[in-house]
MARDREN-584933 format. One record per atom (N, C-alpha, C, O, CB): y, z, x. Coordinates in steps of 0.2 Angstrom, whole numbers, padded with zeros to 4 digits, always signed. Glycine has a CB too. Layout:
BEGIN
YZX...
END
This chain:
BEGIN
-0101+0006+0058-0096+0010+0054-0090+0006+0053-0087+0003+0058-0094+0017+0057-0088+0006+0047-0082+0002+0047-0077+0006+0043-0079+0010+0039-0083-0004+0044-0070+0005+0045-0065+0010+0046-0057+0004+0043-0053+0000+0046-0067+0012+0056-0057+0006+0037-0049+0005+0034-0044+0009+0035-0045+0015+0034-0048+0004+0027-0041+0007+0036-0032+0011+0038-0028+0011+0031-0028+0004+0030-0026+0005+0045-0026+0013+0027-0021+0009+0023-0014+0014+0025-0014+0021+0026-0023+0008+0014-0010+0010+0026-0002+0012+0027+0001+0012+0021+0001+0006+0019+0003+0008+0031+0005+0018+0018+0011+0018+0015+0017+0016+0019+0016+0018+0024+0011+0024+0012+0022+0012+0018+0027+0010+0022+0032+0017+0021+0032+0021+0016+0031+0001+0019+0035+0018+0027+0042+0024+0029+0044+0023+0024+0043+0019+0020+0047+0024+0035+0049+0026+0026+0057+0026+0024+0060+0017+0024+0060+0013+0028+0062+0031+0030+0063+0017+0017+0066+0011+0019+0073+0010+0014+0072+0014+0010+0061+0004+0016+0079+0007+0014+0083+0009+0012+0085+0009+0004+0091+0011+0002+0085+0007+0015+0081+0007+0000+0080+0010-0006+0078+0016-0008+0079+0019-0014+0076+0007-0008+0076+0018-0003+0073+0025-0006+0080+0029-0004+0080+0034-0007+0064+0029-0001+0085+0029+0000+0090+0029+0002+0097+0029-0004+0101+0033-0005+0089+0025+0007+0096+0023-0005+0102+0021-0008+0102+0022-0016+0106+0020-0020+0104+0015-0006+0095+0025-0018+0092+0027-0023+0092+0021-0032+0091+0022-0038+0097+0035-0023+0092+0016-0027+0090+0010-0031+0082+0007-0031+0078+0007-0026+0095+0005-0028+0080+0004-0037+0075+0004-0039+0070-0002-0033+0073-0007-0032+0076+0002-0048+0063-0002-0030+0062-0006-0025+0059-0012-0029+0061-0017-0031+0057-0003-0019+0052-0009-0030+0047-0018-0032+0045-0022-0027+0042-0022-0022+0051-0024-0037+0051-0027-0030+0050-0034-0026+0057-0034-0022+0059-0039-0019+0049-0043-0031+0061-0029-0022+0067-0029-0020+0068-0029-0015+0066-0023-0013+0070-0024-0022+0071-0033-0010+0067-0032-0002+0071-0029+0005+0074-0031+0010+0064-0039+0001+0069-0023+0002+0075-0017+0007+0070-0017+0011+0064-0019+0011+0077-0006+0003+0075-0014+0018+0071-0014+0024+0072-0006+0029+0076-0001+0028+0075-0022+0030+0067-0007+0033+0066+0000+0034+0073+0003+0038+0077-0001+0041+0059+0001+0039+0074+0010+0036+0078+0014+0038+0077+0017+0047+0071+0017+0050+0078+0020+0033+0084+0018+0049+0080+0020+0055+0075+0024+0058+0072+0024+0064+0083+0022+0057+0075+0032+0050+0069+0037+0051+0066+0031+0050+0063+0029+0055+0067+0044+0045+0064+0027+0044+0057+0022+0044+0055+0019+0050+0049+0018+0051+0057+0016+0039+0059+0018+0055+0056+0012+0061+0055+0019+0065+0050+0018+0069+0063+0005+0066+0057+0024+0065+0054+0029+0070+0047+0032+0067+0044+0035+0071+0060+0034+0070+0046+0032+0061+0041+0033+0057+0035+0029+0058+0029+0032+0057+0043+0032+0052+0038+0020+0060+0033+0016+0060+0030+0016+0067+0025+0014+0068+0036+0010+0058+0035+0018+0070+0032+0018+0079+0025+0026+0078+0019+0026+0079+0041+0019+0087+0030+0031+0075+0023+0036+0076+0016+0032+0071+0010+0034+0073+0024+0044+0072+0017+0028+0064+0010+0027+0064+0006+0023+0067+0000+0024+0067+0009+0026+0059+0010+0017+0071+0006+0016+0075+0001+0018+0081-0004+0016+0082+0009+0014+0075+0005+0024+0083+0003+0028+0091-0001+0032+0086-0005+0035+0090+0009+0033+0097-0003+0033+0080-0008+0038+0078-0013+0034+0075-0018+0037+0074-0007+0043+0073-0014+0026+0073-0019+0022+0072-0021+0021+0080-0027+0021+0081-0016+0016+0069-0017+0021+0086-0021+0018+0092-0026+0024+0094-0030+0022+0099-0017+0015+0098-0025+0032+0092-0026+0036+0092-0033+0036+0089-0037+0037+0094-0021+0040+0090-0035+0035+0082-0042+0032+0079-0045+0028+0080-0051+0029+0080-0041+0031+0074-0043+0021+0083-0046+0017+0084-0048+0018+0090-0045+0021+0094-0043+0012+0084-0055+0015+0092-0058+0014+0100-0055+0009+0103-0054+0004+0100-0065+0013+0102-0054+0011+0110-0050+0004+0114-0054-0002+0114-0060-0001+0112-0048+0006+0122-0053-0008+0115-0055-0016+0114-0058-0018+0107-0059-0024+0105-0060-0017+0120-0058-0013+0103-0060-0012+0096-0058-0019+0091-0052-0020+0091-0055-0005+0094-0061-0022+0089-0060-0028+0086-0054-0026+0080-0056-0023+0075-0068-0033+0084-0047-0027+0079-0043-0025+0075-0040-0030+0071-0035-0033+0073-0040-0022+0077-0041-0030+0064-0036-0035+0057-0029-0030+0057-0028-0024+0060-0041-0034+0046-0026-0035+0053-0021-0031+0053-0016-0037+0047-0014-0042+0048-0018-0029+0062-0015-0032+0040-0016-0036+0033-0010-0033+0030-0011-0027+0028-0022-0035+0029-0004-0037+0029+0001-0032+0027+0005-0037+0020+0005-0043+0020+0006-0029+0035+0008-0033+0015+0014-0036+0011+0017-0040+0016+0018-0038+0022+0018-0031+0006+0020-0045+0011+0025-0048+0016+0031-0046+0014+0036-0049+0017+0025-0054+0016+0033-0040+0010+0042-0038+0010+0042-0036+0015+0038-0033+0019+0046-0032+0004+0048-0038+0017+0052-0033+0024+0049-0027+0026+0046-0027+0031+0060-0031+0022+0051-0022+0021+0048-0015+0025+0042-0015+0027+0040-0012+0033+0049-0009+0021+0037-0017+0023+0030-0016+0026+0030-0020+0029+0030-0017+0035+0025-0017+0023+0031-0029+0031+0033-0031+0037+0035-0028+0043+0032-0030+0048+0037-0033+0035+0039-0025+0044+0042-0022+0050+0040-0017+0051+0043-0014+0056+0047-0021+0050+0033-0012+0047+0029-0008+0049+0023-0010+0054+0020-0008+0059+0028-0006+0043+0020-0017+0049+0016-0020+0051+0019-0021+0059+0016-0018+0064+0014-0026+0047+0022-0024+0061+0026-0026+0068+0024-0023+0074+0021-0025+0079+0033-0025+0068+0027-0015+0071+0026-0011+0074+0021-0009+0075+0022-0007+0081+0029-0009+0072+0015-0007+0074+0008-0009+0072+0002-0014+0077-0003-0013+0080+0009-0012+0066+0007-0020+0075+0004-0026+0078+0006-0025+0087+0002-0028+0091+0007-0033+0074+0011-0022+0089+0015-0023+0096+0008-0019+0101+0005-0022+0106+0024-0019+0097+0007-0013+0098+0003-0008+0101-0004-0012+0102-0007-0013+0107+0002-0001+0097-0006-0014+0096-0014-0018+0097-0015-0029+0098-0019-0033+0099-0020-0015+0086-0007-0027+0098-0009-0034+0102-0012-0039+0099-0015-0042+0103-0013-0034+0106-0012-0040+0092-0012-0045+0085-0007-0048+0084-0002-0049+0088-0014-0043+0079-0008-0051+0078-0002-0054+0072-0005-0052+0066-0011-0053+0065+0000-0062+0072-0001-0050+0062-0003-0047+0057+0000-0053+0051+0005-0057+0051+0001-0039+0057-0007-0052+0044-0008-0056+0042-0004-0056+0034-0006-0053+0029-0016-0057+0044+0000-0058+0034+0005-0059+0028+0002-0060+0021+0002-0066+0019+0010-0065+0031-0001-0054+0016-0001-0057+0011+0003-0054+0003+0002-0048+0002-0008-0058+0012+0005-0058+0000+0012-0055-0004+0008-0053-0010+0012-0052-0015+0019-0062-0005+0000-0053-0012-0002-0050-0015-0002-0040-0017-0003-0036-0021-0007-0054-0014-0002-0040-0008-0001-0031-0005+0007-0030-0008+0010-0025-0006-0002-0030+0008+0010-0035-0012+0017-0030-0013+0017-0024-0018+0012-0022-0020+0024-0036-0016+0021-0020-0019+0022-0016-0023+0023-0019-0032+0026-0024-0034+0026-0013-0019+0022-0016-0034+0021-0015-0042+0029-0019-0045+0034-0015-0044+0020-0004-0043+0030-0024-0048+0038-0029-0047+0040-0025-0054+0037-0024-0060+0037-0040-0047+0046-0023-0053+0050-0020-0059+0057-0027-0061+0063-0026-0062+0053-0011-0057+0052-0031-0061+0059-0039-0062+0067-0036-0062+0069-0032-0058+0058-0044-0071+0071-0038-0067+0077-0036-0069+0080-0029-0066+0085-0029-0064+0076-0035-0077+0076-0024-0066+0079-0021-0064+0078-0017-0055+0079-0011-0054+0079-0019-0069+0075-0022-0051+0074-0022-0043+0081-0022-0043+0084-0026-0046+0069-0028-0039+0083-0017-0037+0088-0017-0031+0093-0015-0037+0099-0016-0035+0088-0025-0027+0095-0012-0044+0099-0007-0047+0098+0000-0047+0092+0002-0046+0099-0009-0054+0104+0003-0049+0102+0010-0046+0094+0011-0052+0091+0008-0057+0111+0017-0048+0093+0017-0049+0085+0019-0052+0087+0021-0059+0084+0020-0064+0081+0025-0047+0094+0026-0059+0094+0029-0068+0095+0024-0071+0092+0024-0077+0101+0035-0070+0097+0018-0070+0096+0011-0074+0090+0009-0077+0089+0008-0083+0097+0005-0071+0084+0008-0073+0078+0010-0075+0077+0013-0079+0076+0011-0084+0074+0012-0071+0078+0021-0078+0074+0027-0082+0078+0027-0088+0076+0030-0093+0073+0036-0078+0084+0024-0088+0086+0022-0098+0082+0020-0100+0082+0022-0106+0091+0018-0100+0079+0015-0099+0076+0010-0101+0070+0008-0101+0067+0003-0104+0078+0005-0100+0066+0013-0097+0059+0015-0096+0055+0016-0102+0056+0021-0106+0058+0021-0093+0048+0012-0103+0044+0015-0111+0041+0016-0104+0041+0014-0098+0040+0009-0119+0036+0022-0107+0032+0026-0102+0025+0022-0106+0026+0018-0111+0032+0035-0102+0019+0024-0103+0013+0022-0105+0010+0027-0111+0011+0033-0111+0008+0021-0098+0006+0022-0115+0002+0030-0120-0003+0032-0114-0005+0030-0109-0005+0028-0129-0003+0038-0120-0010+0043-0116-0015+0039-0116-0019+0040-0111-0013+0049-0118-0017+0035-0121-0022+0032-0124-0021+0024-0125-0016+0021-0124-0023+0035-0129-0028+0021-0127-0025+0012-0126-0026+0010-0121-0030+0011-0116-0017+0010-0126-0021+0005-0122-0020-0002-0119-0016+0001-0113-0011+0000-0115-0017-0009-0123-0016+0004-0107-0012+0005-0102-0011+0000-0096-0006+0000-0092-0014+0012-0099-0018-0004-0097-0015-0009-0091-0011-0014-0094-0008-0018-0091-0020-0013-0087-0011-0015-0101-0008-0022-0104-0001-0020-0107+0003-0022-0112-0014-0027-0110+0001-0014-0104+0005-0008-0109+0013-0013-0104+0012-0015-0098+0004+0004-0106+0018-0014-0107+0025-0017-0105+0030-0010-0106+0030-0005-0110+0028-0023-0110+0034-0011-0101+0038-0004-0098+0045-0005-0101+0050-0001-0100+0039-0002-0089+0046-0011-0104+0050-0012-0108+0058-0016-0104+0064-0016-0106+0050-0005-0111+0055-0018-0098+0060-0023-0092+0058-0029-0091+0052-0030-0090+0060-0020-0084+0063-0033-0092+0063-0038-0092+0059-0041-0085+0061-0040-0079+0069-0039-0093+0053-0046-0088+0051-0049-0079+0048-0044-0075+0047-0046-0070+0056-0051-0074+0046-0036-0077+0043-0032-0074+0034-0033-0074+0032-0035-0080+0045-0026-0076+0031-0033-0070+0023-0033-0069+0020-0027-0075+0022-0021-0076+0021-0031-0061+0014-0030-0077+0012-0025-0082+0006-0021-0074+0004-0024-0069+0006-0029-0090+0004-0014-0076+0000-0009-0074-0007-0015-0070-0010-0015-0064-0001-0004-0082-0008-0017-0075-0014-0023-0075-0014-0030-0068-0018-0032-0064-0013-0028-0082-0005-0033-0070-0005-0037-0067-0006-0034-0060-0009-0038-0056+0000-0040-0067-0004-0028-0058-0003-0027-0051-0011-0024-0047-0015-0022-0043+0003-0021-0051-0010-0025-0052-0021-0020-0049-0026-0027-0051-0032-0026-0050-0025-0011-0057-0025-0032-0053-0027-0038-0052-0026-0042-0044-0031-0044-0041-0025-0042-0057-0020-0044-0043-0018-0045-0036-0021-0041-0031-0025-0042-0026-0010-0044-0035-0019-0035-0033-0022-0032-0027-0029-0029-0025-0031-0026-0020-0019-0028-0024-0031-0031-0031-0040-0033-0030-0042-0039-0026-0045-0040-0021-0044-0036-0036-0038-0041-0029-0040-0050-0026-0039-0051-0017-0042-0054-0013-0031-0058-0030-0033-0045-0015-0031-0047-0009-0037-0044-0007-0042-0047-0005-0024-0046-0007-0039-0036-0007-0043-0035-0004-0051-0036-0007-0056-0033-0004-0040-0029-0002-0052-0041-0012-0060-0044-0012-0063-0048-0005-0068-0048-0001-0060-0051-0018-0053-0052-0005-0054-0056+0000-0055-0054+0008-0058-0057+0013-0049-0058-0001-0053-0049+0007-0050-0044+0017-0055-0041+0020-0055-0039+0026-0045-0036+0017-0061-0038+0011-0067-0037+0013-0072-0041+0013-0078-0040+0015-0068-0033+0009-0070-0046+0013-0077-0053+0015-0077-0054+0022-0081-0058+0025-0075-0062+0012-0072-0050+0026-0071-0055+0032-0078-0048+0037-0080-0043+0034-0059-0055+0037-0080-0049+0042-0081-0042+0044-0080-0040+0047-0084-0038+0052-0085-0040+0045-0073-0037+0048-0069-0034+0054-0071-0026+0053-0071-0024+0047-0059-0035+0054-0073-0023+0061-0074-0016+0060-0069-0013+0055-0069-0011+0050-0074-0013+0065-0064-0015+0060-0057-0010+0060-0051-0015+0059-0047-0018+0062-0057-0006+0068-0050-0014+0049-0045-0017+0047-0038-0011+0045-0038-0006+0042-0049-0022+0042-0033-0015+0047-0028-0011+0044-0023-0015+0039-0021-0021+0040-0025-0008+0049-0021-0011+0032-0018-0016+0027-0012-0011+0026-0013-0004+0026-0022-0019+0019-0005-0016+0027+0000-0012+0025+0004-0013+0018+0007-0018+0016+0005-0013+0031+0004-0007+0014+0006-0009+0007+0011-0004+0005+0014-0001+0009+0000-0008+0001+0014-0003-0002+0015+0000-0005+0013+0006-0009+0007+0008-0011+0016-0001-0006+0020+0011-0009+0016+0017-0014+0011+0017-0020+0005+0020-0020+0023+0022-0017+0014+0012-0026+0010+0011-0031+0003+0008-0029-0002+0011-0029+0014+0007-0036+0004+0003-0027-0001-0004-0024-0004+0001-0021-0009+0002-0025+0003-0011-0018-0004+0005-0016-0011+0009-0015-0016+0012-0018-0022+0012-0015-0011+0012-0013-0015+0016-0024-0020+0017-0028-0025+0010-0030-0032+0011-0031-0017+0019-0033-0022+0005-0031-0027-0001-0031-0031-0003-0026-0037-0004-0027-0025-0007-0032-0027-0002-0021-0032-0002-0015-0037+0000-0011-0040-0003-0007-0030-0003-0011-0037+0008-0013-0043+0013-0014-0048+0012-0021-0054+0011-0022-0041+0020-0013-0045+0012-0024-0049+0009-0031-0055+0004-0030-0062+0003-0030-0043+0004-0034-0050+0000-0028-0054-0008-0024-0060-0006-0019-0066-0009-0020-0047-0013-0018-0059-0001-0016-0063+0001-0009-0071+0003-0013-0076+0000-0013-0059+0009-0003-0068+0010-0017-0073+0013-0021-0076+0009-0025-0080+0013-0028-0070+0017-0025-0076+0002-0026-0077-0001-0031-0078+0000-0038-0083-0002-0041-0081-0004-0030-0072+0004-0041-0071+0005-0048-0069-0001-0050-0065-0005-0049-0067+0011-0049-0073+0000-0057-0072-0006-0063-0064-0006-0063-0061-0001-0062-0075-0005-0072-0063-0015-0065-0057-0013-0066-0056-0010-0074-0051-0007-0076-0054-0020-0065-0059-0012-0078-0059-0006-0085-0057+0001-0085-0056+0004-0090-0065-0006-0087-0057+0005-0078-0056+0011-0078-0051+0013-0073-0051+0018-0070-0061+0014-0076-0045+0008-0073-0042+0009-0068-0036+0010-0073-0031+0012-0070-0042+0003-0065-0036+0011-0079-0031+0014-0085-0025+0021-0081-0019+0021-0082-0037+0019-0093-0029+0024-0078-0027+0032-0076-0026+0035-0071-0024+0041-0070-0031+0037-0077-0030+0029-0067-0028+0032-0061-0025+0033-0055-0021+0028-0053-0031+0033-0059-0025+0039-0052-0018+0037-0046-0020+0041-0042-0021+0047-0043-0010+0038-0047-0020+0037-0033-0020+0040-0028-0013+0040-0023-0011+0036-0019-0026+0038-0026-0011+0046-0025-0005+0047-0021-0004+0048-0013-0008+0050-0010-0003+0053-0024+0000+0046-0012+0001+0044-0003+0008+0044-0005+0011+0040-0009-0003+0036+0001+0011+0050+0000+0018+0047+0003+0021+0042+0007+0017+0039+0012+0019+0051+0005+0025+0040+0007+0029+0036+0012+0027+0038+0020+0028+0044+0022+0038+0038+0011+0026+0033+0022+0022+0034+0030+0018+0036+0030+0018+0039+0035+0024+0036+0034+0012+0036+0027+0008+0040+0027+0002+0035+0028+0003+0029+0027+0007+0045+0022-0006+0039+0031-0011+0035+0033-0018+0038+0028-0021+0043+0028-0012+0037+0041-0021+0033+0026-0026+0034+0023-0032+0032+0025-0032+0025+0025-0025+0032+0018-0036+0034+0027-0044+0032+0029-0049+0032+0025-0050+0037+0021-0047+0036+0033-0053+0025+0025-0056+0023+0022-0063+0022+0027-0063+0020+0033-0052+0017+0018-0067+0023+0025-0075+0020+0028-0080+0021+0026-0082+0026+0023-0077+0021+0035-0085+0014+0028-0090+0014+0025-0096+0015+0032-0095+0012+0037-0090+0008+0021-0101+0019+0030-0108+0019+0037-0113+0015+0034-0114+0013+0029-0113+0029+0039-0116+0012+0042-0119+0008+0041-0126+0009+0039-0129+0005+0035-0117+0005+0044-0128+0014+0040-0134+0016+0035-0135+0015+0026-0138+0011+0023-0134+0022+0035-0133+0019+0026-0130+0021+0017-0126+0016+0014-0126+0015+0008-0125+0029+0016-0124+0012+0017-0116+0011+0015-0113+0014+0010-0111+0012+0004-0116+0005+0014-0112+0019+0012-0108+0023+0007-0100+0022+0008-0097+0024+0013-0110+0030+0008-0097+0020+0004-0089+0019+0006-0085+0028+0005-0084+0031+0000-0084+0012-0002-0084+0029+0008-0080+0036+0006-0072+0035+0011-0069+0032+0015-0085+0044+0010-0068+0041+0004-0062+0040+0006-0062+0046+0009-0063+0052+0006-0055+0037+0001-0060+0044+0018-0061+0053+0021-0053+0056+0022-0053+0061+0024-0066+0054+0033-0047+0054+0021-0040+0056+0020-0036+0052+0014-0038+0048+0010-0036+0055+0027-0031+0054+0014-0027+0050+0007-0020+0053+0010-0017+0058+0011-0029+0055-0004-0019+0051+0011-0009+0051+0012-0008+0054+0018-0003+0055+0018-0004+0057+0006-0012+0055+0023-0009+0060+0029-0003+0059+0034-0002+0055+0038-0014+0060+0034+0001+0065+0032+0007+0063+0035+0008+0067+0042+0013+0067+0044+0014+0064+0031+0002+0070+0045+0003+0074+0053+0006+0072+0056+0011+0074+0059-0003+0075+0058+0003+0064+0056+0009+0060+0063+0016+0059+0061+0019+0056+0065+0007+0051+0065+0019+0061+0056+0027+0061+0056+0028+0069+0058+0033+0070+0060+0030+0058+0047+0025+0074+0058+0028+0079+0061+0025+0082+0067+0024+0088+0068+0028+0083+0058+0024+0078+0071+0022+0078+0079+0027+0075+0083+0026+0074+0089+0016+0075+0080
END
């Protein structure tokens, strides 16, 4: 049986200071590091002890210092890759957010939605970001760790269950799997069937315990 973790990163201080994230590289808030220590103690909670454990995270700051946090309890190093970052809104990372939403084209209903431009300067198209993070995890899944864990972003996660499910990238136009901030998602595959199923999406219990 094999067994993915994916982490939405806490609280970090963008979400805080209500400026736009991306590539913007705010770092976690004190609820976030207190956030990050409970997902940790609820991953070691899933995992079986001596349990062979990856551990795959963006390299911005905040997921950085989630991963950390993470890595202390199971006694790795967690493996830095800047493809897991979040969804880059260029020009306008780290300005307040209503700056953005002036200047926001939204996507058609219809069309071209991954090659669709949001109308910011140096921002990632829909596409670019769900290419990357295929790529990262084509790669994460070649290795054969039971029990891998990848720390990402809010957007960026939908790609990464995407990725799991192995949905074409052609149908990736629409969709979205939502996960809050700090939250845990379970992913696995049995080894019979191999059937990949996603058995939770966003679970935030361990922040209110």
């Amino acid at each position: 049986m094999r067994g993915i973790y994916v982490i939405a990163h806490p609280e970090a201080t963008h979400h805080v200071e209500g400026v736009v994230g991306g590539w913007h590289d705010s770092h976690l808030t004190p609820a976030g590091r207190s956030a990050a220590a409970s997902i940790a103690r609820a991953l070691q909670a899933m995992i079986p002890d001596g349990a062979e454990v990856e551990l795959v995270s963006s390299d911005l700051q905040r997921a950085r210092q989630t991963a950390e946090e993470v890595a202390d309890l199971f006694g790795v190093k967690p493996v830095l890759d800047r493809r897991l970052r979040e969804k880059s809104y260029g020009e306008a990372e780290g300005r307040p957010q209503e700056w953005l939403d002036r200047r926001f084209v939204p996507p058609p209903a219809a069309g071209d939605r991954m090659g669709h431009h949001e109308g910011v300067r140096g921002a990632e198209t829909r596409g670019d970001c769900a290419r990357r993070v295929y790529a990262a995890m084509d790669e994460a899944l070649r290795r054969p760790c039971e029990h891998q864990i990848i720390v990402t972003h809010g957007f960026a996660l939908t790609f990464v269950v995407a990725a799991w499910i192995k949905m074409p990238f052609e149908s990736l136009g629409s969709v979205s799997f939502r996960a809050p901030s700090g939250s845990i998602t379970v992913l696995r595959e049995d080894d019979f069937f191999h059937n990949r199923q996603v058995v939770s999406l966003g679970d935030t219990r361990h922040l209110r315990e």
